[in-house]
N, C-alpha and C positions, 0 to 999 in steps of 0.2 A: 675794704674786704675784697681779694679778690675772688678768684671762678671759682681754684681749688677750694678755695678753704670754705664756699656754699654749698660745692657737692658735698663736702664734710659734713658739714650743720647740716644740712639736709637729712644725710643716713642717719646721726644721731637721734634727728627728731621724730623719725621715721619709724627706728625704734625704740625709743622712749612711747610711742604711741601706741605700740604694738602691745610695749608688754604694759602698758595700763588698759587697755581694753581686753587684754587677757587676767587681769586683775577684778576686773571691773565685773565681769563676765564666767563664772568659774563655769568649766567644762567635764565628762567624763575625764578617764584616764586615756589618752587617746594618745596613739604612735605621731608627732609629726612630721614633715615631709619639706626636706630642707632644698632651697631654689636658689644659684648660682649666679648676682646681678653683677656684670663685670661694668662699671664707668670710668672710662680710661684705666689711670694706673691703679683708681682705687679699689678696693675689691669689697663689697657689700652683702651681706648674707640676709635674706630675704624669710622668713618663716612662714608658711601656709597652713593655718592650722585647719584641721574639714571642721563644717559644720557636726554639733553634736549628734552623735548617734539614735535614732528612737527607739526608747522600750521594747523588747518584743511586748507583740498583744496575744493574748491567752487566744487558742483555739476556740473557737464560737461551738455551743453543746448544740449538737444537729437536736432542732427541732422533734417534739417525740413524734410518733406516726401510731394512727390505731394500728388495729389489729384487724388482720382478713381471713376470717374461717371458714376452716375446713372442715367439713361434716362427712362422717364416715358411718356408715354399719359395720358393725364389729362381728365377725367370722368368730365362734367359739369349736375349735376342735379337740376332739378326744384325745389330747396329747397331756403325758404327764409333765412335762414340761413347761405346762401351762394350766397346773393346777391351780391359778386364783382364779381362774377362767371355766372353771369345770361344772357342770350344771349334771349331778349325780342323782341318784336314785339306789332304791337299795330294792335287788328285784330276785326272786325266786327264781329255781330254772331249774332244767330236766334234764336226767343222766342218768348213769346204771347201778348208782349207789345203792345199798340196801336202805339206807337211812332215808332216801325218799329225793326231794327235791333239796339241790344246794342253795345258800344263800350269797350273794354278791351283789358288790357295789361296780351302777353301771355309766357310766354319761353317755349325753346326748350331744349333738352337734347342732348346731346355728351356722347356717352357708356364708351370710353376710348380704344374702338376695334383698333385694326390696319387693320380694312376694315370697311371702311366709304364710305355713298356717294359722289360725285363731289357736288361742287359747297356748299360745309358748310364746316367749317372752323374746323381744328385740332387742338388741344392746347396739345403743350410740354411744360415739367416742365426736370431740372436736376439738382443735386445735389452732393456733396461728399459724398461717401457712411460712410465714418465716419464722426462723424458730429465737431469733433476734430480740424479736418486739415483743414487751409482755403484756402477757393477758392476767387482767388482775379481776373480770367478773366475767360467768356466762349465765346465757339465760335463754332455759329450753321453752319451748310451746310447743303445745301438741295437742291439732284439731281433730275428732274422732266423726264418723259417722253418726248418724240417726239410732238411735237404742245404747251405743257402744258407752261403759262405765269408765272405760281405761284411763289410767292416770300415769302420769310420771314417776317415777320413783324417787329422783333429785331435779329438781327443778332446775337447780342451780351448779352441779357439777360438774369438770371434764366430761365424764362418763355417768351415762343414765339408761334408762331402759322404761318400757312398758308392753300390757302383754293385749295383744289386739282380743274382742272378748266377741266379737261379730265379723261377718264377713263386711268388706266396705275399704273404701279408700280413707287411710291417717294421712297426715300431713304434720310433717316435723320441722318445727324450724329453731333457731340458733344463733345467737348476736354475741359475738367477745368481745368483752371493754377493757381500757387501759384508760390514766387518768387525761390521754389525746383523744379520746373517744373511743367511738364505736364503731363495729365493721358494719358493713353490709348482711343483710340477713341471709344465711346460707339453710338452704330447703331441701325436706327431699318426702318424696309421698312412697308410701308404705302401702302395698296390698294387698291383704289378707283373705285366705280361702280355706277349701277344705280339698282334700285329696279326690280324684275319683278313680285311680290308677288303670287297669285294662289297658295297656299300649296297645294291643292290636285293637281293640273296639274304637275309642276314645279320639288316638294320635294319627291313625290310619289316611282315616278320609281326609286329612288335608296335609301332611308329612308323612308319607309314603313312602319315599327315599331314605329318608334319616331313621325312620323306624324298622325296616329292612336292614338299614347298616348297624344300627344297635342290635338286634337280634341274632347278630354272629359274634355278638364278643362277649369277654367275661360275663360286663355286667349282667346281660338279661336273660342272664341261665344258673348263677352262680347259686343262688337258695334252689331253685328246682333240683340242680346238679349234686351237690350238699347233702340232701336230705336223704337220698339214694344211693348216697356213695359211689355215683358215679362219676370221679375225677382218680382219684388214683387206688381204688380199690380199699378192702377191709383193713389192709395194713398202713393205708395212708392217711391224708387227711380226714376223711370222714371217721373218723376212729375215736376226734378228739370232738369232733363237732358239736358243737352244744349250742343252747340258747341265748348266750350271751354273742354268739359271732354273729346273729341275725339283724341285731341292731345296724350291721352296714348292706346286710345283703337282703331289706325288702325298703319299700318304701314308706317314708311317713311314721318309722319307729318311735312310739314316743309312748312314757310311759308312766302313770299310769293313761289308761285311754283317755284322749282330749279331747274327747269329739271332736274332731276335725275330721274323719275319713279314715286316716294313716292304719297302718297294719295293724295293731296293737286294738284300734276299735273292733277291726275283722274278727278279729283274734274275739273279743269279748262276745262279739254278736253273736258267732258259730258254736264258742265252748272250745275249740280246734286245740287240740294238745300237741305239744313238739314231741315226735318223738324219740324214745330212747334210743344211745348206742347201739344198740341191739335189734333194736326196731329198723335204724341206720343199716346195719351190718346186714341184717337178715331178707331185707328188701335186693340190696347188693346181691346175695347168694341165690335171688327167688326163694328165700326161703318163707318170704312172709307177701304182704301186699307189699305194693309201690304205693310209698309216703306220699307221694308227688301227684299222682291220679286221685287217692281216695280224700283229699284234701279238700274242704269246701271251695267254691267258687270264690267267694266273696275272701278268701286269705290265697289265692295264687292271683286275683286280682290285684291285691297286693304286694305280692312275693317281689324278686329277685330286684335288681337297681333300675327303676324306670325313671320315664323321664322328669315325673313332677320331683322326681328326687334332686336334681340339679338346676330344676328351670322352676320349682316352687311350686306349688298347690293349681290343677287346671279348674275349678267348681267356675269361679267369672270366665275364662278365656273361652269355655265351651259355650257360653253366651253371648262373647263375640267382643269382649274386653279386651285391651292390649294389656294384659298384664302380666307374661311370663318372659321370666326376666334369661339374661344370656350376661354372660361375664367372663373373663379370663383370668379373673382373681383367684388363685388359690384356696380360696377358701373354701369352693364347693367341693372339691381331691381333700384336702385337708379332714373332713369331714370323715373322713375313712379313712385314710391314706395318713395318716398324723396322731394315730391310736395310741403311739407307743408300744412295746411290746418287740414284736416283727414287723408293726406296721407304722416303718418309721420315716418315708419317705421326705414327707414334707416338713419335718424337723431335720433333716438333712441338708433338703435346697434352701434351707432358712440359711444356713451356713454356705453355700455357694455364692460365687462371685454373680451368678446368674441374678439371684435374689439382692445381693446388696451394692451390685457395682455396674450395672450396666445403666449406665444414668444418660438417661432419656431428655434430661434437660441443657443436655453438650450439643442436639442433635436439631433442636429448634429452628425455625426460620426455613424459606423456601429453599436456600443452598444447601439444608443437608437434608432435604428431600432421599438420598440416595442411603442414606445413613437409616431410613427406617425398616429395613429390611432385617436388619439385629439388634437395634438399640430398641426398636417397639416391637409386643409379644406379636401385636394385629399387624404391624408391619412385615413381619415373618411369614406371617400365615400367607398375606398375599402375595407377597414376595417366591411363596414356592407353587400359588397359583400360577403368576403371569412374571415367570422370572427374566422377560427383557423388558416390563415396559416398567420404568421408572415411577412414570405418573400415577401409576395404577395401583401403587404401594402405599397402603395407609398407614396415615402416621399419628395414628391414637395413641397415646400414652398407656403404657402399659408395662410392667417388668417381662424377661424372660420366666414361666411359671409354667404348669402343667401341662393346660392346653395349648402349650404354644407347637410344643414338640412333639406332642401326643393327640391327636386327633380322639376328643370323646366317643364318635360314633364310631368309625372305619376303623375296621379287624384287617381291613388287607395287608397290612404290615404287620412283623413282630412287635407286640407290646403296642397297638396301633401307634406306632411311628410316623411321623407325617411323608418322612423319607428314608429310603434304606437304598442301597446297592450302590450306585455312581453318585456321585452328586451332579447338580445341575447349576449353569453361569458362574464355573471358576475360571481365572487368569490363566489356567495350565490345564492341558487335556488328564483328567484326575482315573482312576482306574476302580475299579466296583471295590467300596471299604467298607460294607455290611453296614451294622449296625452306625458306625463312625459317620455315614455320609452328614447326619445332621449336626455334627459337629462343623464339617470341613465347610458347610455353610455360609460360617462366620468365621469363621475363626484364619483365615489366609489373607493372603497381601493385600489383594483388591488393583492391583497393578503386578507389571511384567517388568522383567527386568533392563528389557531393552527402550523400557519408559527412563530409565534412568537418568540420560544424556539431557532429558526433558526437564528435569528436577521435577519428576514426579514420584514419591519413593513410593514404600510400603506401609499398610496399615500396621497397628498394633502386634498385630500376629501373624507369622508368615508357617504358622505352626504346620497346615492342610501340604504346605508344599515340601517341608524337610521330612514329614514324613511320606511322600510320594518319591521322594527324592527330587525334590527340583530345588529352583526357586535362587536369588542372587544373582548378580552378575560374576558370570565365571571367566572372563576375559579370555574366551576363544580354550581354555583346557578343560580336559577333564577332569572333574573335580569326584573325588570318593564320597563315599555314603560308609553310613555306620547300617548294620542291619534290621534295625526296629524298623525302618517303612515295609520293609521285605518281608519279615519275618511274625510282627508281632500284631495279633488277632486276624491272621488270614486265614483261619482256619478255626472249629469250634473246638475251646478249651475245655477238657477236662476236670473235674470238678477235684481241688486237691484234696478234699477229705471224704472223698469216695476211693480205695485201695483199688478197687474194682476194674476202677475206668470207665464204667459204663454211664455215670453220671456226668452230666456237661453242665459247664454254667450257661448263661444268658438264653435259656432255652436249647440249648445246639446251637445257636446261632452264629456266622461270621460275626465276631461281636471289633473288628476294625482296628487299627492301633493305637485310637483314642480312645473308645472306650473300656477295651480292655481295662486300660493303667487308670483311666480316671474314675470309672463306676465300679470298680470291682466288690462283685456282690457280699465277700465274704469278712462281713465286717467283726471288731473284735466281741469275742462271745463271754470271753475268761472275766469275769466280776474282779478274781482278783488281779489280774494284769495292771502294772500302775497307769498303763494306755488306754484304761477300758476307758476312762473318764472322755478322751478323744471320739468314741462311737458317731456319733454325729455330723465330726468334722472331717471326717476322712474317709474315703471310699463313698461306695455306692450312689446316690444323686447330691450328694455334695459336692461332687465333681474335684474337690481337692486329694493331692498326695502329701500336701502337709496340714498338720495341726495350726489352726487360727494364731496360737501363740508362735509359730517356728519352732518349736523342740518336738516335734515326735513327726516324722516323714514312714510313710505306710507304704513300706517294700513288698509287701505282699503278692503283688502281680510279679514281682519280679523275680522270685525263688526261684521257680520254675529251669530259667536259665541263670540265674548268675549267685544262687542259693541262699543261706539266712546271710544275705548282708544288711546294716543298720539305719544307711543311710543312702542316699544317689546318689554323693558324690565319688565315685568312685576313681581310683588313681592313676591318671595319665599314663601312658608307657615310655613320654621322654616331655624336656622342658620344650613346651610350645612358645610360650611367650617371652620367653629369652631374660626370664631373670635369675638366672642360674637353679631355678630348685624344681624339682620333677613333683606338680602336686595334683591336687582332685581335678578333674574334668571342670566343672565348675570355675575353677581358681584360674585354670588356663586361659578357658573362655574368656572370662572379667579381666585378664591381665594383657590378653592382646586387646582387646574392646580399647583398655585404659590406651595401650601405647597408639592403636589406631586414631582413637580423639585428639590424644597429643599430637601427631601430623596434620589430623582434620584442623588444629586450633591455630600450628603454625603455618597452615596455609589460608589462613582470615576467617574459620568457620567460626561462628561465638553460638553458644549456646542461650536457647531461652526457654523459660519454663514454662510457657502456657502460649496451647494451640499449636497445629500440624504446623511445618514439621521438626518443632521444636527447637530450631536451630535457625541462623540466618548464614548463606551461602554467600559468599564476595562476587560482586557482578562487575564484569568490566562495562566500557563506556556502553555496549549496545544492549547491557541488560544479561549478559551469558554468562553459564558459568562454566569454570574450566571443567571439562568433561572427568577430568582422574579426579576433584574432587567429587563431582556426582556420582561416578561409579562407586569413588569408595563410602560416603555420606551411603549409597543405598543398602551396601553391604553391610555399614551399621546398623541402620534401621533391622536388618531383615535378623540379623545373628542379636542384636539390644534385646528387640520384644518390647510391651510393655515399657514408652518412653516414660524419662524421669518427668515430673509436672508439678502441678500445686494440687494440694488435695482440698478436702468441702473447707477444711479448717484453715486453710490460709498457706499451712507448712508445704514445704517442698517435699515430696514422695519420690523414691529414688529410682522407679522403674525396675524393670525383671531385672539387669543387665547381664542377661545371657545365661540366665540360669536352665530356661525353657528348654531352647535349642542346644544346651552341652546335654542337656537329654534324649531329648527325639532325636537330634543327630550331629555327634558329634565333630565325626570325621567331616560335616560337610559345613560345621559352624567354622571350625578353624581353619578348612583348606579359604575358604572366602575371604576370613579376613588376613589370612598370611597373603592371598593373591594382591587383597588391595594395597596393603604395606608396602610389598613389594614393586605397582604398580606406582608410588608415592615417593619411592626409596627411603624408606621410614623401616624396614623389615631390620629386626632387631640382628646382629650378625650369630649371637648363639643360640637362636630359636632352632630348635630341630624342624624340620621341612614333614609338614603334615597335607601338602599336596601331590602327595601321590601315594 
């Protein structure tokens, strides 16, 4: 035999072996992968089959994890919109009726303090703090003082309550279980008192300052004021004034008398009768006595909003107990302020972005230290104490809320505003915006535009500078303005359903270009309007122009100049973004925004959804980036607003994009980004030319 005819035999045998051990062996269904063995003249085909594929293996089920609780007091405010919440009475009161006293149904309010009177009842709430993990048992305890009977009401529910029956320190505690265990016990101590009110005797000798600055504002004069019709005369408020509007305007309202101190005891101790309209009216004219003089001690000790009204019952603290309590929760404003009615402020800010978006937990960690000056309520406050030192800025968790913008004590501002006139540490020299400056706060870049070249852009909102007129990189032109920074709340507006003219909204006041459009006081009144349903969501400290759902935008501020139009978007005067059709402001904006990103994308920019500044820049070898894309990247940023992101639920959120600024100012959203386009050579060739 010779060579040839063994390399022969050989490959036969070769594969005769192959394909019995593929026989031998059965496999998935698998591609193979054919190998080219050249031996001399002969030619041999070689097969490599892979080894078999593995199974995939099932995801492993993440181990369960207890539960970690959250223990709250629950704030109950007089809002009908929170009627399971409502803690009513049914209470006689006094008027000019022939028939004598009317009868009405009244509620009371629960602050959410953990220093309460005795004898009214507490409401706990708790929860998982992730909302993920279930909680399948809870379980309250609740240790009382020496004498106290108090019990729980559910031992075992979400939500429970009991009503403190003595003065003394409760202690509440709280364990959520799921079938991975058990949380940690989450506590909180309860302390109950009785009222002793007299701010000047009482609060004096040791807050001197603070009770000074209360005694020039509403609260510590409004029931004295009231009762004498001395706020706007016979024909005004005190006309309608009755017994039921005192439940906000003394202290310690509660009714029937709790023994606790509160007004309503005064009330019982003296005999003290409210007096009639007329009683009202005739004091006003000297026609009769002053209500307010001939009034026992023991019910003006009571009277108008003092402090144990917001900081809880002082009977221990005058004994030298640390027990009155301080918070920036809403719920001590709500209390009044959340009545329903006319007084519907804080079912309003419930519907604000303030209330439900300003999320304090993006802002964590020592790097966004700088971040607590808007994202936290206590961050603010100090922030417009010590507005350059960073450190000095607390970063308590907290929502934007009441007292963040409203200073409880200090009258020195309209509507004690924490700030009014200029504002103070903006990126751009800002000009006196009345009521607006505590908008312009937060609400602007946080960087300049000649940070640009840096890759340092702009924050969320560059709102504070379109309407000052600044703000973007203008590449050495001048760039136009629309007239809202100029024109709109520089002066006090007129009240439209006064013919007269004599009436102004927001007090008289410079009410700024923010707030005009976003507070405006004059919300829907028509029951049957199909918008009435919207009241809440729109206008006044709701701070929106549109309805929560998008179908109803509140033009209201707007009549004035541009008359009953139905919506903002109003209609361009030529095609800006060069796709042949002349359409809303709005549509313009969004359609150069689009064609601007398409050049940002073909010059390497990639978009990402989560964390500043949303986007990743193409860096050459030394780390830099070409300056015409940072110019134009920051003029996105500034005209976008409101970057696209992931929201709490996973989903992608699509951002403003440019809906903010085709508002506040038009002419100076699209002159910037036609400049950057152009700066790009990306400018569409039939766009009409809105830089000049």
């Amino acid at each position: 035999m010779n060579r040839k005819t063994l390399v022969i035999l050989a490959g036969v045998l070769l594969l005769t072996a192959i394909v019995i051990v593929s026989c031998a062996q059965p496999t998935p269904e698998v591609k193979t992968v054919k190998e080219t063995v050249v031996v001399k003249e002969t030619v041999v085909v070689k097969e490599t089959v892979p080894p078999p594929t593995a199974a995939p293996q099932p995801t492993p089920t993440p181990r369960p994890l207890p539960p970690t609780a959250k223990l709250e007091i629950v704030n109950v405010p007089m809002n009908y919109r929170d009627a399971g919440d409502f803690i009513t009475v049914t209470i006689k009161y006094i008027t000019d009726t022939a028939v004598g006293p009317a009868t009405g149904v009244a509620a009371m309010a629960l602050t959410g303090l953990n220093n309460v009177p005795i004898n009214m009842p507490v409401r706990l709430a708790a929860k998982g703090v992730d909302p993920t993990v279930p909680v399948t048992r809870t379980t309250w305890t609740l240790t009382t003082p020496p004498g106290s009977q108090a019990k729980l009401k559910d031992p075992n529910a979400p939500k429970t309550e009991f009503t403190p029956d003595v003065v003394g320190t409760y202690k509440v505690d709280v364990v959520l279980a799921n079938a991975a265990g058990s949380s940690p016990m989450a506590s909180v101590k309860i302390y109950a008192g009785t009222f002793v009110g007299d701010n000047a005797k009482n609060c004096v000798p040791c807050h001197r300052n603070k009770v000074e600055e209360w005694s020039r504002t509403g609260h510590a004069n409004i029931f004295r004021q009231e009762i004498d019709n001395l706020i706007d005369g016979p024909q005004g408020i005190g006309t309608h004034y009755a017994e039921r509007c005192i439940i906000c305007h003394t202290t310690g309202w509660y009714y029937p008398p709790k023994n606790n101190g509160g007004f309503n005891d005064a009330v019982a101790k003296t005999g003290w009768k409210f007096p009639t309209w007329k009683q009202i009216d005739d004091a006003y004219a000297k026609k009769g006595p002053s209500n307010w003089e001939t009034a026992p001690a023991e019910v003006k000790a009571m009277a108008n909003i003092q402090c144990e009204q917001c900081h809880g019952p002082a009977s221990q603290h005058l004994k030298g107990e640390k027990v009155m309590a301080t918070s920036l929760s809403d719920g001590v404003c709500d209390a009044c302020h959340n009545t329903g009615g006319t007084h519907i402020r804080g079912g309003e800010l419930k519907n604000s972005k303030h209330y439900t978006g300003s999320s304090f937990e993006e802002i964590t960690g020592p790097a966004r230290q700088v971040c607590a000056r808007c994202h936290s309520g206590a961050g603010y406050i100090s922030f417009l104490k010590n507005p350059t030192n960073v450190a000095a800025w607390d970063n308590e968790e907290s929502h934007i809320g009441c007292a963040v913008c409203h200073d409880p004590h200090d009258d020195k501002n309209f509507a004690q505003l924490r700030i009014v006139g200029k504002p103070v540490e903006l990126p751009f020299e800002a000009k006196d915006v009345g009521l607006s400056a505590t908008c312009f706060e937060c609400h602007n870049a946080r960087t300049k535009p000649a940070d640009a070249v840096k890759s340092t852009f702009p924050h969320y909102a560059s709102n504070a500078e379109f309407l000052s007129d600044t703000g973007g990189v203008t590449y050495g032109a001048t760039v136009p303005n629309s007239p809202h920074g100029m024109l709109v709340g520089a002066n006090p507006v007129p009240d439209p359903d006064d013919k007269t003219g004599k009436t102004l909204l927001f007090g008289g006041q410079k009410p700024g270009p923010c707030v005009v459009c976003h507070v405006w006081p004059k919300l829907l009144s028509d029951t049957t309007d199909p918008n009435y349903k919207y009241r809440l969501e729109v206008g006044g400290h709701s701070f929106n122009v549109k309805s929560l759902d998008g179908k109803f935008e509140y033009t209201a501020p707007c009549k004035s100049c541009h008359g009953d139009i139905k919506d903002f978007n109003l209609k361009a005067k030529a095609d800006y973004d060069g796709n042949g059709k002349v359409e809303g402001v709005k549509e313009e904006i969004k359609g150069l925004l689009n064609v601007l990103w398409k050049a940002l994308e073909a010059k390497g920019v990639k978009k990402v959804e989560t964390g500043y500044p949303y986007a990743t820049l193409p860096r050459d070898a030394q780390g830099n980036v070409d300056d015409k894309i940072d110019n134009a990247f920051y003029n996105f940023r500034t005209v976008y607003g409101v970057m696209w992101g992931v929201g709490p639920d996973g989903k992608p959120t699509p951002g403003n994009e440019g809906a903010a600024q085709a508002m506040h100012n038009f002419k100076r959203s699209c002159a910037l980004l036609q400049l950057s386009l152009k700066d790009l050579g990306a400018l569409p060739s039939a766009a009409a030319d809105c830089t000049k």
